[in-house]
C-alpha positions as CSV (number, residue, x, y, z in Angstrom):
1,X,0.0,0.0,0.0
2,X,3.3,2.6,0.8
3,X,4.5,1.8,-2.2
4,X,1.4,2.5,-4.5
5,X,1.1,5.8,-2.2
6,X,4.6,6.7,-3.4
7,X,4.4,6.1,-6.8
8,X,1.1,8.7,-6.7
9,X,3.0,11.1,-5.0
10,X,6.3,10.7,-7.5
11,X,3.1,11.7,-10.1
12,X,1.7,14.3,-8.2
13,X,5.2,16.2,-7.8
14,X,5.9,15.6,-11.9
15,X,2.5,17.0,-12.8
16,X,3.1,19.9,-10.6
17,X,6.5,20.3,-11.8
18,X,5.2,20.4,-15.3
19,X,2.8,23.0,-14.4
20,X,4.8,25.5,-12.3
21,X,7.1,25.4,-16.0
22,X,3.9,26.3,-17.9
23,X,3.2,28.8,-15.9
24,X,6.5,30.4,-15.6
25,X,5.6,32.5,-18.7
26,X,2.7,33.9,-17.2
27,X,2.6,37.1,-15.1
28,X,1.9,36.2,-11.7
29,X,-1.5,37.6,-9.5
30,X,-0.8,41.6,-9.4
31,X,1.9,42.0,-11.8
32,X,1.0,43.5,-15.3
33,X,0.5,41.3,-18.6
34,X,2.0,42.2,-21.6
35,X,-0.5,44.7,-22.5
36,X,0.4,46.8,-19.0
37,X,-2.9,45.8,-17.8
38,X,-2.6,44.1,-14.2
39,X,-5.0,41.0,-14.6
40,X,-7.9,40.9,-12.1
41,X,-7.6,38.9,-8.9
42,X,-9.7,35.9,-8.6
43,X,-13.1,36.3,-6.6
44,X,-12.8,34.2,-3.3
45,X,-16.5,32.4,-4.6
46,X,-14.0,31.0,-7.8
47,X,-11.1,30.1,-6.4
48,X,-10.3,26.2,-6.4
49,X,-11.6,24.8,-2.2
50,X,-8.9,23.3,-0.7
51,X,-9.9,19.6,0.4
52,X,-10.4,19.3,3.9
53,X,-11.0,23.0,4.2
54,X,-14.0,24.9,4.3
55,X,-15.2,28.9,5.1
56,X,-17.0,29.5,8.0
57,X,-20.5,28.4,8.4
58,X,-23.6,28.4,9.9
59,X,-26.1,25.4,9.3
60,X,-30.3,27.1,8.8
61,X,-32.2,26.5,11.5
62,X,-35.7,24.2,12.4
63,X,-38.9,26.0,13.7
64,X,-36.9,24.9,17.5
65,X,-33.6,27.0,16.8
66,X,-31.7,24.1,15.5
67,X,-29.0,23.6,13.2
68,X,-31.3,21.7,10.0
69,X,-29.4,18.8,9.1
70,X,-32.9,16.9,7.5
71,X,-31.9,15.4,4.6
72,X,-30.2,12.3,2.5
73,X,-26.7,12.1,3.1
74,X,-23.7,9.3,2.2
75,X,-20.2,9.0,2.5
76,X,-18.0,8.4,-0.2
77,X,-15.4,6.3,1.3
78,X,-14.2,2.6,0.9
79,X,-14.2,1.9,4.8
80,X,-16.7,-0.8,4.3
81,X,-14.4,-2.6,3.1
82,X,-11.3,-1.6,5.8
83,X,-11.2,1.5,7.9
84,X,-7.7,1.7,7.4
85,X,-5.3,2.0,4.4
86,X,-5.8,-0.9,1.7
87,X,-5.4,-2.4,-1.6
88,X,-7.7,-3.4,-4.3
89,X,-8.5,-6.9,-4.2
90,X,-9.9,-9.7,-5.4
91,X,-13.2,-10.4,-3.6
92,X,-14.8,-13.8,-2.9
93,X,-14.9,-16.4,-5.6
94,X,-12.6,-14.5,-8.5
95,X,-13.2,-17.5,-10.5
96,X,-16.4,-16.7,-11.1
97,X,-17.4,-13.1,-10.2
98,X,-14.0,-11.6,-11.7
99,X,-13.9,-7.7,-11.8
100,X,-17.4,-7.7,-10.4
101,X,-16.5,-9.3,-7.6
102,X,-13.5,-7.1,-7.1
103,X,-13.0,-4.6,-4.3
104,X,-11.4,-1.4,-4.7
105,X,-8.2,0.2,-2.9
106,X,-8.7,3.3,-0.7
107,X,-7.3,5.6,2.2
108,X,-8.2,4.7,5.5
109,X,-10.5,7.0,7.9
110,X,-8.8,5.9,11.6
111,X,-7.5,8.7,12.6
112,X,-3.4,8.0,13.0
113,X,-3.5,5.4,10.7
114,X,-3.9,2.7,13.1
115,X,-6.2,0.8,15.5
116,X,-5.0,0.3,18.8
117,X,-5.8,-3.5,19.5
118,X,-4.7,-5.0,22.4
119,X,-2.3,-8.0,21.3
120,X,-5.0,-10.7,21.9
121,X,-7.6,-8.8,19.9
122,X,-5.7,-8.5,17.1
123,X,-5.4,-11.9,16.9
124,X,-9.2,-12.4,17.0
125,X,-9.4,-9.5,14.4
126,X,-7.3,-11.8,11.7
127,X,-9.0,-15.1,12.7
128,X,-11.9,-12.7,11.6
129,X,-10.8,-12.1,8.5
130,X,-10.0,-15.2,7.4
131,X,-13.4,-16.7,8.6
132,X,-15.6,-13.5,7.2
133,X,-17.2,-16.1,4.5
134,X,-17.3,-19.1,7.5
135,X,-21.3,-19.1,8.3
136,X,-22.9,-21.0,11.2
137,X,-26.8,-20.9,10.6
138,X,-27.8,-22.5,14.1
139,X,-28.7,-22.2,17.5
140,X,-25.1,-22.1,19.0
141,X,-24.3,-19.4,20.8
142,X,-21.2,-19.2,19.1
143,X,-22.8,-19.0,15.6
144,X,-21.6,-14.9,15.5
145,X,-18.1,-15.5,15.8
146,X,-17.4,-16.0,12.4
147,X,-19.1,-14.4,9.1
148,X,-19.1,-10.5,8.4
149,X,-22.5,-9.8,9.3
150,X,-23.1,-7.5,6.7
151,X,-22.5,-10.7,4.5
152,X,-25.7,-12.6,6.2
153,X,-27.6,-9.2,6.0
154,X,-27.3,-8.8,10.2
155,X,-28.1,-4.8,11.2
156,X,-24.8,-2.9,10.7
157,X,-24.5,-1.4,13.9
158,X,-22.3,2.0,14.7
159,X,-20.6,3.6,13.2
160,X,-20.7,1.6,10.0
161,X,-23.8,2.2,9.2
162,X,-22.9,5.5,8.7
163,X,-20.2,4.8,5.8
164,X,-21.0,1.9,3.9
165,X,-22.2,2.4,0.1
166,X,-25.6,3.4,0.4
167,X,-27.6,6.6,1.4
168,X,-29.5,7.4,4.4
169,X,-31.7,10.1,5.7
170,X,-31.9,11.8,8.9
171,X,-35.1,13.6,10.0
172,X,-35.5,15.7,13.0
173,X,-37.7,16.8,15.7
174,X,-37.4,19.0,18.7
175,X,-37.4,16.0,20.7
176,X,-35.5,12.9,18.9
177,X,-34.1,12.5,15.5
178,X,-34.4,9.3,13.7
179,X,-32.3,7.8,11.0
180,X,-33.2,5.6,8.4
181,X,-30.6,3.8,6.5
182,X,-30.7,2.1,3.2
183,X,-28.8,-1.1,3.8
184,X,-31.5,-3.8,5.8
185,X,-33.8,-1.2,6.5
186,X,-31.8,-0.1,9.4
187,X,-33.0,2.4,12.1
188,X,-32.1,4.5,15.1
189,X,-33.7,6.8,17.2
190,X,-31.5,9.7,19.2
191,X,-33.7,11.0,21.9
192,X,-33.1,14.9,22.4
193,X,-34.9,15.4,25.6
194,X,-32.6,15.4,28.6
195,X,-35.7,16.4,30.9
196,X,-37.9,13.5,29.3
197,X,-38.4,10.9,32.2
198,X,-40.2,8.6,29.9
199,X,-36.7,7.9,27.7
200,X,-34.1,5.8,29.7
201,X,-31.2,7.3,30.0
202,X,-29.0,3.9,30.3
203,X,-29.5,1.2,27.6
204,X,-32.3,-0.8,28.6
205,X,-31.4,-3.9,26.2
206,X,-28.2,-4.7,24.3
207,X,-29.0,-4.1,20.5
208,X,-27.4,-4.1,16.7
209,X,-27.7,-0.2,16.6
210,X,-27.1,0.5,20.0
211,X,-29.0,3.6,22.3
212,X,-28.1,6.7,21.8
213,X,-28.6,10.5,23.4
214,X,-28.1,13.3,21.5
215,X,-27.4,17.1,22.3
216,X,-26.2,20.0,20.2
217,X,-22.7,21.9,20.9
218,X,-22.7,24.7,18.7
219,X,-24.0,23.7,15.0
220,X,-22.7,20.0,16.2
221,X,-24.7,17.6,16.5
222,X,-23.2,15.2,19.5
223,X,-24.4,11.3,19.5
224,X,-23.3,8.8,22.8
225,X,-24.0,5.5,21.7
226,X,-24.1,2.4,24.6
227,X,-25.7,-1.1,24.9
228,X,-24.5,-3.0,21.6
229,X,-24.6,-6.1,21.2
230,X,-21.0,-8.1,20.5
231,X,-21.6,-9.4,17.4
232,X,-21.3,-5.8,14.5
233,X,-18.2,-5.3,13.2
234,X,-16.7,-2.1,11.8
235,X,-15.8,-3.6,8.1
236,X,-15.2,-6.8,5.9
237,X,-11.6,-6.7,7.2
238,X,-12.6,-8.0,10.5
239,X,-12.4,-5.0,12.7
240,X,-14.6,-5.8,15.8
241,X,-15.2,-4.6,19.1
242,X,-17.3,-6.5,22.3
243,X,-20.5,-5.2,24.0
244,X,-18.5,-2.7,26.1
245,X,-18.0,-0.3,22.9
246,X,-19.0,3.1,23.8
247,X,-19.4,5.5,20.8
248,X,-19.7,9.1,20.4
249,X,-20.4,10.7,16.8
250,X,-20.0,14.7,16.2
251,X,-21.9,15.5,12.6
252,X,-21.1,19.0,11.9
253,X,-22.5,20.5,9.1
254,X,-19.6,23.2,7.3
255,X,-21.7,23.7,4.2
256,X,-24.9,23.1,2.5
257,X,-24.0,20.2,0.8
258,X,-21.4,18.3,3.3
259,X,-21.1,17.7,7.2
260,X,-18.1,16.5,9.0
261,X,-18.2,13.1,10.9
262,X,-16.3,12.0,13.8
263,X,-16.8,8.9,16.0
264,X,-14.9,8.3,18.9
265,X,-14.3,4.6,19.5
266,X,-13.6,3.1,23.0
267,X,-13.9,-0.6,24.3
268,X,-11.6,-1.6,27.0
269,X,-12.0,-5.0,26.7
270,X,-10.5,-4.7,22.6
271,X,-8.4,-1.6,22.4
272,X,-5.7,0.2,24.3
273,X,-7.1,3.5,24.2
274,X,-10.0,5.2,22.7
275,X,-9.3,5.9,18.8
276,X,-11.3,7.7,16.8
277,X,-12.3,8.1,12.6
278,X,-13.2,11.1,10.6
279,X,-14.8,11.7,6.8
280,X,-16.9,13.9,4.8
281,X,-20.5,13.0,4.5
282,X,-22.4,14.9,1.1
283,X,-25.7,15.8,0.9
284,X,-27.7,13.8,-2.3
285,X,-28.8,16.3,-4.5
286,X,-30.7,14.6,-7.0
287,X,-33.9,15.9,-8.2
288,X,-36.7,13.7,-6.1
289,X,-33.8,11.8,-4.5
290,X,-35.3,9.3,-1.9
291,X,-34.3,6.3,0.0
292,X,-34.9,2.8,-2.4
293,X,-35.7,-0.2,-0.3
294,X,-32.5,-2.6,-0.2
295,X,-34.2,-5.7,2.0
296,X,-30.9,-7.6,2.0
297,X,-33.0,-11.1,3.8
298,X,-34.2,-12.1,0.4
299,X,-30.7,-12.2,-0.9
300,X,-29.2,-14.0,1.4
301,X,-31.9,-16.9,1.8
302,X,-30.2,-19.5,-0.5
303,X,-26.6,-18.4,0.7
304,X,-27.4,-19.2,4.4
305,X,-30.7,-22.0,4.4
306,X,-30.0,-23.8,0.8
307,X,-29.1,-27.0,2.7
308,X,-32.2,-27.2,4.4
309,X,-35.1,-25.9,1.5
310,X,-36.4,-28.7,-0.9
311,X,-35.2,-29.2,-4.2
């Protein structure tokens, strides 16, 4: 992966090389052309955005005096398939499925560059790997510790759900907002209301997507997550965690069209610190666009009970 990083930046510094020798014949911002006109400076509105960088903002607000983040949003990462630096690489069955089956190389979104296992959990995070296509379709107890459970269409849990290949749409109220996801019809609810004695604060039940309070700091939107069950995992490279993962998002909106994420990740029982991950999310912008239904059960009927329908 360095090495294919390298070669892009030995391409990066040519191409810029090249260009700094076209330019060189050019006047340069305030110096006069060859007419003895000084060109005009570049509005602010047209010069090129720096990635990573945006001018101040501040997000519209509901009826309540919140920041408005209502809307279809989607990251446009490749941490699905592993939150840190990777490859492209042949996917499961090449044989057959060839470049379809194929999944792309991309930069990592774990902050650092690394995940800070504890030496036994890294173990379990390679066993994971190379058992993500292992299924157990019983009653054992143990029948979650192998298979990616995105592969057997399981709820995604946090924060994945958040950058996997598909859309979703948050909507909000003065007293909870709700997310809908695309992938297996997926849902949370972040409940608002500090002073509402009807909401438990603590999780009452361990659960795929967790139980999470929300409040605002600023134009942030600030998520704690608790009560997950053991079994999600952050991507199809076997990253895990155990039911004593403790997540807290920030989504904070720096444009019309794009909010910052950030999750904080802790689990003592896995890692040796808390470690957190960052992207961009973008706002969908399609005339009409909506949420389309992706029920994942019916796909995966034949791949996990084929041994036990009729032929």
């Amino acid at each position: 992966m360095q090495r294919h990083f390298r070669n892009a930046i030995v391409g990066v510094v040519a191409l810029a090389a090249a260009l700094l020798l076209l330019t060189a014949v050019r006047p340069a911002a305030g110096q006069a052309s060859a007419t003895g006109q000084a060109p005009a400076a570049a509005p602010a509105a047209a010069r090129t955005p720096t990635p990573g960088q945006f001018p101040p903002y501040r997000a519209p607000r509901t009826a309540d005096g919140k920041p408005d983040i209502n809307g279809i949003w989607q990251a446009f990462v490749t941490a699905d398939i592993d939150v840190q630096d990777h490859d492209a690489q042949a996917g499961p069955h090449p044989d057959i499925m060839g470049a379809y089956g194929a999944w792309p190389g991309g930069q990592g979104i774990v902050e650092g560059g690394e995940i800070p296992y504890k030496p036994e959990a890294l173990a379990k995070k390679k066993e994971n790997a190379d058992k993500r296509m292992v299924v157990n379709i019983s009653s054992d107890p143990h029948r979650h510790d192998t298979g990616d459970p995105e592969l057997k269409c399981y709820m995604p849990g946090v924060p994945r759900s958040n950058y996997m290949p598909f859309p979703f749409q948050i909507l909000q109220s003065p007293h909870a907002i709700m997310i809908a996801y695309e992938y297996a019809r997926a849902l949370r609810t972040i409940y608002m209301d500090p002073n509402d004695k009807s909401i438990p604060k603590e999780p009452p039940a361990d659960s795929w997507m967790g139980w999470s309070n929300g409040h605002y700091e600023g134009d942030t939107l600030v998520v704690d997550s608790k009560g997950f069950v053991p079994y999600s995992w952050f991507d199809r490279a076997g990253d895990y965690h155990s039911d004593a993962l403790h997540v807290i998002e920030r989504f904070t909106p720096v444009s019309p069209y794009h909010m910052m994420y950030e999750a904080t990740i802790e689990d003592p029982n896995v890692f040796t610190r808390p470690w957190k991950m960052s992207f961009p999310l973008y706002r969908r912008m399609e005339k009409n666009i909506q949420l389309v239904d992706f029920n994942c059960t019916e796909f995966v009927l034949d791949f996990l009970y084929g041994q036990y329908s009729k032929k």
